[in-house]
C-alpha positions in Angstrom: -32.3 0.6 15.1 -28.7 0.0 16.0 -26.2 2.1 14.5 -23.2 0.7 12.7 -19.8 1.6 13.7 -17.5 2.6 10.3 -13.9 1.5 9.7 -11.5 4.3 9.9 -7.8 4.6 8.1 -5.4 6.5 10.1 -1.8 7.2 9.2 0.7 5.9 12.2 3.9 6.6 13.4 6.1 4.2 10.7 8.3 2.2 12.6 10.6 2.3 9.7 11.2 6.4 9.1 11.3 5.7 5.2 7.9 3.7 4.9 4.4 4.8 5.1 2.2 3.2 7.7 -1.3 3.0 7.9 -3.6 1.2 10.6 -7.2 -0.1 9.4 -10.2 -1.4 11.1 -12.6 -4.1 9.2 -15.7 -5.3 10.2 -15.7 -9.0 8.6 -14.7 -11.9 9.5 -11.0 -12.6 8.5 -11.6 -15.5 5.7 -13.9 -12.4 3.8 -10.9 -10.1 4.3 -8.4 -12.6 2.4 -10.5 -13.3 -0.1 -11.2 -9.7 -1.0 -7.6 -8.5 -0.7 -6.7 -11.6 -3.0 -9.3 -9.5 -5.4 -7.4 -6.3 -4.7 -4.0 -7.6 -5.7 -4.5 -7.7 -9.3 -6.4 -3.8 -9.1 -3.3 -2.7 -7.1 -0.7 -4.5 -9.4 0.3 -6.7 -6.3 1.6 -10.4 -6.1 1.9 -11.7 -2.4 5.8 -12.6 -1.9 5.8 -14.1 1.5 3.0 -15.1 3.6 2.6 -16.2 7.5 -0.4 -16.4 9.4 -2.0 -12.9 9.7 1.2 -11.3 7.8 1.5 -10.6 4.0 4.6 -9.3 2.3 3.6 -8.0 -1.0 5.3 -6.7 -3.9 3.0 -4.2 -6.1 4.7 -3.1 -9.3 3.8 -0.2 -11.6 5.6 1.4 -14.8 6.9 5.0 -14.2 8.3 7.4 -16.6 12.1 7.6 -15.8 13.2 11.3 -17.6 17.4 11.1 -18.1 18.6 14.4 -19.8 21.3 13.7 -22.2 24.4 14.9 -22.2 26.5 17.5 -24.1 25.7 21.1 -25.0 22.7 20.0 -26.6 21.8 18.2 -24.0 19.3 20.6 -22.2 17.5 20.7 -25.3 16.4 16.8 -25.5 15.6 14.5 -22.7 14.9 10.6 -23.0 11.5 9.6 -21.7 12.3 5.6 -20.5 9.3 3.7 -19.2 11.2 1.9 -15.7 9.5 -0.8 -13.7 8.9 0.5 -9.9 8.4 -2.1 -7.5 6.8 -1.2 -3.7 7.2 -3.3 -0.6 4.4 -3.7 1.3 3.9 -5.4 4.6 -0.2 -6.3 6.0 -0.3 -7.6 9.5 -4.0 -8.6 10.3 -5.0 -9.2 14.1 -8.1 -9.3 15.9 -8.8 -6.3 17.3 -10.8 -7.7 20.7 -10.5 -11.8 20.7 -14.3 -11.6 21.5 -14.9 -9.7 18.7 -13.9 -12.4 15.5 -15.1 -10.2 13.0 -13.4 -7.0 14.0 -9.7 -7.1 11.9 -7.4 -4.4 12.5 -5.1 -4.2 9.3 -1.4 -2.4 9.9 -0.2 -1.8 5.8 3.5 -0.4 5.8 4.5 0.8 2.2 8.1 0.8 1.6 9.8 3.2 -0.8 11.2 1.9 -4.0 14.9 0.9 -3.8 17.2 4.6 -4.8 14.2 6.4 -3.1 15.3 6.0 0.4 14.1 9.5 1.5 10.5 8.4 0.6 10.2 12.0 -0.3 8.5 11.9 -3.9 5.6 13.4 -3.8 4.6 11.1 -6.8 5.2 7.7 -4.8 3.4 8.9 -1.7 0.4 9.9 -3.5 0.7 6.5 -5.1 1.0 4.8 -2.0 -2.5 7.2 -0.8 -4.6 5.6 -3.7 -3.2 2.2 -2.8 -4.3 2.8 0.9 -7.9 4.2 -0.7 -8.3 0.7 -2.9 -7.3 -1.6 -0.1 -10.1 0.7 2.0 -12.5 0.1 -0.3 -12.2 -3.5 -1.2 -12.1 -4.0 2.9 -15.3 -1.1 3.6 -13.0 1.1 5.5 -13.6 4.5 5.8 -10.9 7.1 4.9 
């Protein structure tokens, strides 16, 4: 019985010091790979921006709660609670892994912080950009 080899997720050195990257291997052949990814965009609140063979730029949007404190001596004592559109840059280069091999993808996803978060330091947007790693993993069979 032959065994199967599993895709792993590991985390890379980011080329850009601010983004998150992350390198996948898939085991499908690359027109299954866009057509589930096109399925993940909508779970992941993603809309391809720019596209180029084997490259996606994509945009994935979410509402976060944006807390302002007021101001004054009162100010302290009541905060505004604002819902704020966030908006994520994401870039997916998808090459063959072995050019023998046409159904073995390697996937490089780079998450960019939102604009005013330049220190990619929240912990709240990195473990938002972990559970967007974990859906793309699972719509592409990867293992984590």
């Amino acid at each position: 019985m032959p065994t199967e080899k599993v895709p792993e997720v590991q985390l890379v050195a980011p080329v850009d010091p601010h983004a998150l990257t992350y390198h996948m291997a898939a085991w499908m052949p690359e027109q299954i790979a866009v057509m589930k990814l096109r399925a993940c965009l909508p779970d992941i609140g993603g809309e391809v921006v720019s596209s180029a063979p084997g490259q996606l730029g994509i945009r994935l949007s979410r509402q976060v709660t944006a807390s302002r404190q007021k101001s004054g001596f009162f100010g302290s004592f009541f905060r505004s609670c604002k819902p704020v559109l966030e908006t994520t840059d994401m870039d997916l280069t998808m090459t063959h892994a072995d050019p023998s091999q046409r159904n073995q993808l390697s996937l490089t996803v780079v998450l960019h912080p939102p604009e005013g978060d330049k220190e990619g330091g929240a912990v709240e947007w990195k473990r938002y950009a972990e559970k967007i790693i974990r859906n793309l993993a699972a719509y592409l069979m990867a293992k984590m």
